[in-house]
C-alpha positions in Angstrom: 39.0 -2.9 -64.1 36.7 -3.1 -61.0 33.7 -4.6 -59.4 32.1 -1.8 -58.0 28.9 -1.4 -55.4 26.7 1.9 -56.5 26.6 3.6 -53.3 24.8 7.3 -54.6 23.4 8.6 -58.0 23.8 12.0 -58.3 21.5 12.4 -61.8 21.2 16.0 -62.6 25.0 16.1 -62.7 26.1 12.9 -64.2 27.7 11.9 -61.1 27.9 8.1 -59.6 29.7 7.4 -56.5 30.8 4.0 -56.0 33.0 1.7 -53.7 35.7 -0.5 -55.1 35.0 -4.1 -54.4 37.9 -5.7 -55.7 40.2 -4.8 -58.2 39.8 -7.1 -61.5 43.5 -5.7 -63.2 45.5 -2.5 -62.1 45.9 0.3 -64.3 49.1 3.2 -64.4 46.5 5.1 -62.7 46.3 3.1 -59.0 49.7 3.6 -57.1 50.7 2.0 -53.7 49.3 3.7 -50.9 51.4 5.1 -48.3 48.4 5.5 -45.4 48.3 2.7 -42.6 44.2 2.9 -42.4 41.4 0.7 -44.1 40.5 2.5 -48.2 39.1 4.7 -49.2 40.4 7.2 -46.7 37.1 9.7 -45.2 40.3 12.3 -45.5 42.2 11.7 -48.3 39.4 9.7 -51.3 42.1 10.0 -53.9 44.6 8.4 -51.9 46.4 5.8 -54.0 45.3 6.8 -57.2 48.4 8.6 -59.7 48.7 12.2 -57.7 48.6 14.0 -61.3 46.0 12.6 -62.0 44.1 13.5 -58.7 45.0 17.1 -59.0 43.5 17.5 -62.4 40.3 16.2 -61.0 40.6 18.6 -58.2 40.6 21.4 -60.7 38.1 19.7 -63.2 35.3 20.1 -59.8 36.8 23.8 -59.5 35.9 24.6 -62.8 32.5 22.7 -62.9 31.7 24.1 -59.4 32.4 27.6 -61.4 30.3 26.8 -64.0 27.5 25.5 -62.4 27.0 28.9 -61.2 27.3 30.8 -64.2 30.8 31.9 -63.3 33.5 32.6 -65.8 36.8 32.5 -64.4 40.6 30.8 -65.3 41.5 28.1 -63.1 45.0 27.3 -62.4 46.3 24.3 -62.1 45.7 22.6 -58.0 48.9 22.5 -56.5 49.9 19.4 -54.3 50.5 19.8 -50.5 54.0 20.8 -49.8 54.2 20.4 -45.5 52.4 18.1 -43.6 49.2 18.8 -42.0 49.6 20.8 -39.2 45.6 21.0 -37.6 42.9 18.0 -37.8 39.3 17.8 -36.6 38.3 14.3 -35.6 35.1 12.8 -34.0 35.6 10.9 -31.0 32.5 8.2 -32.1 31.7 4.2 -31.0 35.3 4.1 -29.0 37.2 5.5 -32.5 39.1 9.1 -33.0 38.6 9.7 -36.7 36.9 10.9 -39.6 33.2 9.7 -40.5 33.1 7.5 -44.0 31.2 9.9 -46.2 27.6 9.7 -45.8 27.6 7.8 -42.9 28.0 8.6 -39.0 30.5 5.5 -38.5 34.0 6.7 -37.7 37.1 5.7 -39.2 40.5 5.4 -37.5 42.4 8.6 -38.2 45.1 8.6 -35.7 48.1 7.7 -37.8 47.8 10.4 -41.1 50.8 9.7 -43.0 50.2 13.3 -44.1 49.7 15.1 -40.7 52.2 16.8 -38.8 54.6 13.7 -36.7 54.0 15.7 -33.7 50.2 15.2 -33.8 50.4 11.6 -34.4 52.2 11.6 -31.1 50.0 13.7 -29.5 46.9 11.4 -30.7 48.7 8.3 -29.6 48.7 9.8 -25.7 45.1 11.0 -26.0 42.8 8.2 -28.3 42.9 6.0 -25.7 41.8 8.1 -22.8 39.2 9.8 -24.9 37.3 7.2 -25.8 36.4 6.4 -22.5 35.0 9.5 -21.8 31.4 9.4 -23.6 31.0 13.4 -23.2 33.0 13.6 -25.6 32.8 14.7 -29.0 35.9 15.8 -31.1 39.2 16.6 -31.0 41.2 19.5 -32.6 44.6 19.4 -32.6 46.8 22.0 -34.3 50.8 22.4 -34.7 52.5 25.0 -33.1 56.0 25.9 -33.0 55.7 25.3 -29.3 54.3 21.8 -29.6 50.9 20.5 -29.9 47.7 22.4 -28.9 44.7 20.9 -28.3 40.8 21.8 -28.0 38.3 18.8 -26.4 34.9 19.5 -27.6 32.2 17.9 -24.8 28.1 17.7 -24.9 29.0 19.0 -21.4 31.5 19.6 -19.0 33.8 16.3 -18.2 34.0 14.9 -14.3 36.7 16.4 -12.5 38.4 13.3 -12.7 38.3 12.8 -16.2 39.5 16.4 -17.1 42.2 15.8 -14.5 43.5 12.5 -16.4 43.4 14.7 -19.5 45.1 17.8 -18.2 48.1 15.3 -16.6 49.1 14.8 -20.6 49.9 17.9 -21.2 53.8 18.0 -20.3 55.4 19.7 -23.4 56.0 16.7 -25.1 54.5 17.5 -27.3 51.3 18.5 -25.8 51.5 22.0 -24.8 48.2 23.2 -24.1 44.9 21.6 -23.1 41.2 23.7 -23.5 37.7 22.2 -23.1 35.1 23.6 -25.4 31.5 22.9 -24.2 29.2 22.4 -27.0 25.6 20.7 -26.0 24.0 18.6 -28.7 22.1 20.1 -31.6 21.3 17.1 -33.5 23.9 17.8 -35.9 27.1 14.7 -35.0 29.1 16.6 -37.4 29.2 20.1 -36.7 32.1 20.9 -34.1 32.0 25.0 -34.6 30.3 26.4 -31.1 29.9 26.4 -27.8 32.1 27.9 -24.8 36.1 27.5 -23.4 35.1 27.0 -19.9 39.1 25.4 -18.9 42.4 25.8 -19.9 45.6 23.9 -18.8 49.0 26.0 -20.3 49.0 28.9 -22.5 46.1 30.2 -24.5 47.3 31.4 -27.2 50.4 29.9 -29.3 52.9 30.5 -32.8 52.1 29.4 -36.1 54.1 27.0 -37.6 54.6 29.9 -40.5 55.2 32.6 -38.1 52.9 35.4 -36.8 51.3 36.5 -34.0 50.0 33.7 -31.3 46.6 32.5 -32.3 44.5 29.9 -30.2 44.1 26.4 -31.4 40.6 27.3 -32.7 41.9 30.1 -35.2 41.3 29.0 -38.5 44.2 28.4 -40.6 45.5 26.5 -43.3 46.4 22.4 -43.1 49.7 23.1 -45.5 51.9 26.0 -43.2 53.6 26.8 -46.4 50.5 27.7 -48.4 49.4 29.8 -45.2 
C-alpha cells in the first residue's frame, strides 16, 4: 500500500507511471535494496522490488511489445544478470556523473552501481570530480577490460590543454588504462552520446574483452553482463 504521485498516463495502453510517496504497509513483493543512491534508480526502476517478480514483468513487456506489432512468437523466461556490469554511459550534467531520472534532463548520482564492475567504481571515483569542472563536457563511457578500465570523454568541443592534461595524468593502470576524447558538438538532443570524432588518445586504442576476443575500443558495442556476451 502506497501514496502514489501520477507522473504520466499512457491511455491507449493502459499504462500509468507513478512515483512512490511513501509506503503505507510493505508487501513480500518490496525487498531491501542493495544500491547506495536516492529510489527509484534512472538504471535499475525495479530495484528493490522481489527479483522474480521483476523478471516476469520484463518478459510480460517482451511479449506485449511482440504483440503490439502483430508478432507471434514464444518468449522465454528473462534471465537475471549473472556478472557485474562491465560498460556504463553517464551524463556529466549540473556538477553530477549519472543517469537522467526518466523523463527529465536532471541527473542522478550513478557513480557507486552496486551492479557495475568494482573496477569502474574506482575508476569513477578518480574521474567525477575532475569532470565536473570541466563544462565541455558531456558523458562518460567507461568499459571493463581485462587490462583495466577504458575510458571515452565525450566534449561539445575539444577541452583546454590543461584540462585534457589533468585528465590524461589519471590514467596510470590503476585501473585506468586508457583515456580517448570524442568530440561531439551539440545537436539539441542532451541525451544522445553516439557521434562525433576521437581527436586524442592517451595509452592503447584498442583493448580485451572481459569474455575474451579480439581487442575492441571502448566504443565497440557490447554487452553489460560479459557472461551473456
Amino acid at each position: 500500500v502506497a501514496r502514489c504521485q501520477v507522473e504520466r498516463v499512457w491511455s491507449a495502453h493502459g499504462i500509468v507511471q507513478a512515483r512512490v510517496l511513501s509506503l503505507v504497509r510493505t508487501g513480500p513483493l518490496h525487498v531491501e535494496r542493495t544500491c547506495s543512491h536516492a529510489a527509484p534508480c534512472a538504471g535499475c526502476p525495479t530495484h528493490g522490488v522481489e527479483p522474480g517478480f521483476a523478471l516476469q514483468w520484463k518478459r510480460a513487456r517482451v511479449e506485449a511489445a511482440l504483440a503490439d506489432a502483430g508478432i507471434e512468437a514464444a518468449v522465454a523466461d528473462v534471465e537475471p544478470a549473472r556478472a557485474p556490469r562491465q560498460k556504463v554511459k553517464l551524463v556529466v550534467d549540473s556538477g553530477r556523473v549519472g543517469l537522467y531520472v526518466p523523463h527529465t534532463h536532471l541527473p542522478a548520482d550513478a557513480t557507486r552501481c552496486a551492479h557495475q564492475h568494482p573496477a569502474i567504481t574506482a575508476a569513477l571515483a578518480r574521474l567525477a570530480p575532475a569532470l565536473v569542472r570541466m563544462p565541455p563536457v558531456r558523458a562518460v563511457i567507461l568499459r571493463a577490460f581485462q587490462e583495466g578500465v577504458g575510458v571515452v570523454v565525450v566534449c561539445e568541443q575539444a577541452l583546454h590543454g590543461e584540462d585534457w592534461r589533468k585528465l590524461s595524468a589519471l590514467v596510470d593502470g590503476a585501473p585506468l588504462v586508457a583515456l580517448a576524447e570524442r568530440v561531439q558538438p551539440s545537436t539539441g538532443s542532451k541525451n544522445s552520446l553516439v557521434g562525433g570524432a576521437t581527436e586524442r588518445v592517451v595509452g592503447p586504442v584498442a583493448l580485451t574483452p572481459l569474455e575474451g576476443g579480439p581487442p575492441v575500443p571502448v566504443d565497440a558495442f557490447c554487452q553489460p553482463d560479459p557472461v551473456l556476451a
